[in-house]
C-alpha positions as CSV (number, residue, x, y, z in Angstrom):
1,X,9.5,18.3,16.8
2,X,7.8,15.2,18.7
3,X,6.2,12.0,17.4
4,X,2.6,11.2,16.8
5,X,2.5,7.4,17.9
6,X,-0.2,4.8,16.5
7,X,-0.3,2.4,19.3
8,X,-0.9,-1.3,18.6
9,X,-1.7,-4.4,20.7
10,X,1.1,-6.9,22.0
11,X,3.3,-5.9,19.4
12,X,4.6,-2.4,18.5
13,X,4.1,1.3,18.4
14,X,4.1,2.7,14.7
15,X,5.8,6.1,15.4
16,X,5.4,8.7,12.4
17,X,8.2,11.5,12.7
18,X,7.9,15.1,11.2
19,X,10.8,14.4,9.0
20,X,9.0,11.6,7.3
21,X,10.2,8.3,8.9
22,X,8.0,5.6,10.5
23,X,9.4,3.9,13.2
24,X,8.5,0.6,14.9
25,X,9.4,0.2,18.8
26,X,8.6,-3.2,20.4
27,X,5.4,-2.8,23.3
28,X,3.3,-4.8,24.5
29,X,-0.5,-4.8,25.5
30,X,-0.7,-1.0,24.0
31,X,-4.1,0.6,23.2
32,X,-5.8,2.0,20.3
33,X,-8.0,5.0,21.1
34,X,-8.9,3.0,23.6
35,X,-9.7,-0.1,22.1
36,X,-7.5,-3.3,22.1
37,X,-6.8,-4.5,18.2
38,X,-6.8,-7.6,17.3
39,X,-3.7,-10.2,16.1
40,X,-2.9,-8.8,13.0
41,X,-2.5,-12.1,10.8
42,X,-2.5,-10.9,7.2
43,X,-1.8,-7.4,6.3
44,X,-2.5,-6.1,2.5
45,X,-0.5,-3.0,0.8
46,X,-1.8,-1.2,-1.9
47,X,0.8,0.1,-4.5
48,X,0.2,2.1,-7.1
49,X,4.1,2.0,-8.5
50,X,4.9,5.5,-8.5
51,X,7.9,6.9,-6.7
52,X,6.7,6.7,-3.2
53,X,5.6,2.7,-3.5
54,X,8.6,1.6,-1.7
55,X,8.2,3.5,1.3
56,X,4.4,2.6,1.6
57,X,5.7,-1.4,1.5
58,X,8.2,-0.7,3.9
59,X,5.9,0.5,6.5
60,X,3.8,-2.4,5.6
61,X,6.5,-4.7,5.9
62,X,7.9,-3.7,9.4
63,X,4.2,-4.1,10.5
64,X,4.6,-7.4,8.9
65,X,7.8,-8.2,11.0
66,X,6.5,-6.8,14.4
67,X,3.4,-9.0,14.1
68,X,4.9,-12.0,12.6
69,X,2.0,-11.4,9.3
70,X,1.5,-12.4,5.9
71,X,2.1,-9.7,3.8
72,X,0.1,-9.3,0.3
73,X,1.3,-6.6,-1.7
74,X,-1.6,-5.3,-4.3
75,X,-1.1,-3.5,-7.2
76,X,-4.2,-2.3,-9.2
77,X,-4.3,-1.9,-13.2
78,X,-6.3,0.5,-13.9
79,X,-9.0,0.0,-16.5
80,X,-8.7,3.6,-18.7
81,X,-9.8,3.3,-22.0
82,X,-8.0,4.2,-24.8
83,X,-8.3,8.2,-25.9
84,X,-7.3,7.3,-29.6
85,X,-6.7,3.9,-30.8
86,X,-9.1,0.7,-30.5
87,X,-7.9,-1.6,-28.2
88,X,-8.5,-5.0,-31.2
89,X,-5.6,-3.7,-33.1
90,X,-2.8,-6.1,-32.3
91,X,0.2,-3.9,-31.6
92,X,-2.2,-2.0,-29.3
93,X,-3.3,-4.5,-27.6
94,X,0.6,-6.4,-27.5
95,X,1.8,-2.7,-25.6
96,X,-0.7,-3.0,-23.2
97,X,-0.3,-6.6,-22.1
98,X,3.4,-5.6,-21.6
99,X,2.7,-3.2,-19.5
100,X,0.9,-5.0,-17.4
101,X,3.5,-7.9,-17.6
102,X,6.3,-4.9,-16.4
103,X,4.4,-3.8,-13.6
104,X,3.9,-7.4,-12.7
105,X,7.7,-7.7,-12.7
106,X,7.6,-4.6,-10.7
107,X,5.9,-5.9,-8.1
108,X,7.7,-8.3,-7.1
109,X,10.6,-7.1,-7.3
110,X,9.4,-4.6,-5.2
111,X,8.0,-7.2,-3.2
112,X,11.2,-9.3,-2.8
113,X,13.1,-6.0,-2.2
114,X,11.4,-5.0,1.4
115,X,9.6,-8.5,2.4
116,X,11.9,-9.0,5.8
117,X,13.2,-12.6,6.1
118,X,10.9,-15.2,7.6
119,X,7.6,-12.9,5.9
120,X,5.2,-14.8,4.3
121,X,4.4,-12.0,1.3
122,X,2.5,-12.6,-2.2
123,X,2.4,-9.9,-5.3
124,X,-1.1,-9.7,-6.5
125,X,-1.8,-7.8,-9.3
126,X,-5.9,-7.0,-10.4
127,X,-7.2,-5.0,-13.0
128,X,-10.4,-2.6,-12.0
129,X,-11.3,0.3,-10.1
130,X,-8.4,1.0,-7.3
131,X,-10.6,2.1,-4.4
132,X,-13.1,-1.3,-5.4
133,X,-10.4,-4.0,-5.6
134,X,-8.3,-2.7,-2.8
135,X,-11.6,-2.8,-0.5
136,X,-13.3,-6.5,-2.0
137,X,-9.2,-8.3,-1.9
138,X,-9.8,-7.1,2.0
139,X,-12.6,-8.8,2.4
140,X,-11.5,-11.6,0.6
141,X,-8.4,-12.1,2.0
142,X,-9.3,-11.4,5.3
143,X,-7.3,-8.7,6.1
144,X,-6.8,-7.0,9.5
145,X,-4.7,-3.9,8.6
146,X,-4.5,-2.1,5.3
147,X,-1.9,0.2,4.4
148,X,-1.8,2.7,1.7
149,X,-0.2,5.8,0.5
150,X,-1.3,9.0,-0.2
151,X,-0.5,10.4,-3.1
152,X,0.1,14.0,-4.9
153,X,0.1,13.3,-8.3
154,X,-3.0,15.1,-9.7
155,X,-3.3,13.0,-13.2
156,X,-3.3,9.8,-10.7
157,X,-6.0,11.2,-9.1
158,X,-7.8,12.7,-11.6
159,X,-7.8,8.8,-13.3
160,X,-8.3,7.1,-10.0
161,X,-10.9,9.0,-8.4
162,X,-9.6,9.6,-4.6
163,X,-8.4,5.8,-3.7
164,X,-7.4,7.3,0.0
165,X,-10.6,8.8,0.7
166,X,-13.2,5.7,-0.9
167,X,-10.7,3.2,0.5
168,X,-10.9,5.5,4.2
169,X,-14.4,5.2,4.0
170,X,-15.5,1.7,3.7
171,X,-13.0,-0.2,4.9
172,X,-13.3,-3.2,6.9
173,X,-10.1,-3.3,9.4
174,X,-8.0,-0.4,10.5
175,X,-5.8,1.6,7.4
176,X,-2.8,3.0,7.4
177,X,-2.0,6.0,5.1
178,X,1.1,6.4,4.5
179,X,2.3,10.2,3.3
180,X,3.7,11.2,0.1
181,X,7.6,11.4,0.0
182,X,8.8,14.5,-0.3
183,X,11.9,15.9,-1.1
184,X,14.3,17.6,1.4
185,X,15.3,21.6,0.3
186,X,18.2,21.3,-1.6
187,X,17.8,17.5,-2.8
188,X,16.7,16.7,-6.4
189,X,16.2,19.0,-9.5
């Protein structure tokens, strides 16, 4: 069907198509809803690192190219206690440091995977509430555009809270959400 453009100033439209790509076309002096945005300078994604991470930091990173940003990819470790075990007991507490030291690795690989030559991009990885550290690293870092995904997985939600919603509702600079991927009729088991 058509497009449903996100216009942005001296830079690029951000062009969302019903088949699930986002495309980037070069404009200059477009409007927002009427109002002029900004240089976007720094621009922060949110990962989670589930399945649809990598098209969530590609958006992020062509609006990093367009605008000629600095590109900070965040990835939140959840604080969720453990159900059975005590987290003092040394092989417990071993497992969970290395999963925190894989996703690390994730991230950046993810990271150096979409960053677009001549980026400026940084992997931070927090432990906390999602919805909190996404929102106080905006603050922090100065961020003018924030851009997560939206995401289907009930258990993630269910631990999380809604990240989208919370994140929607008190941020600082404009957000992006990007939608879940989704899987084309007859691709995938």
């Amino acid at each position: 069907m058509g497009r449903c453009p996100i216009r942005f100033h001296s830079a690029a439209v951000l062009a969302f198509d019903v088949s699930g790509w986002w495309h980037l076309v070069p404009q200059k002096n477009e409007m927002l809803k009427g109002h002029i945005m900004q240089d976007i300078k720094s621009i922060l994604v949110a990962v989670d690192l589930s399945e649809g991470s990598e098209k969530v930091a590609e958006v992020a990173a062509g609006f990093a190219k367009a605008f000629a940003s600095k590109l900070y990819f965040l990835h939140v470790v959840r604080d969720i206690p453990l159900i059975l075990g005590d987290p003092d007991i040394p092989d417990e507490r071993d497992a969970a440091a290395q999963e925190v030291r894989n996703e690390n690795l994730e991230l950046q690989a993810l990271r150096d995977k979409v960053t677009p030559p001549g980026v400026e991009a940084i992997a931070l990885q927090i432990r906390g509430h999602a919805s909190e550290k996404i929102l106080s690293e905006t603050v922090k870092l100065n961020i003018d555009l924030l851009v997560i995904g939206a995401n289907q997985d009930l258990v993630r939600h269910v631990l999380a809270g809604d990240v989208v919603k919370e994140t929607l509702r008190h941020a600082p600079c404009p957000v992006v959400v990007v939608p879940p991927v989704r899987l084309k009729a007859g691709v995938g088991t």
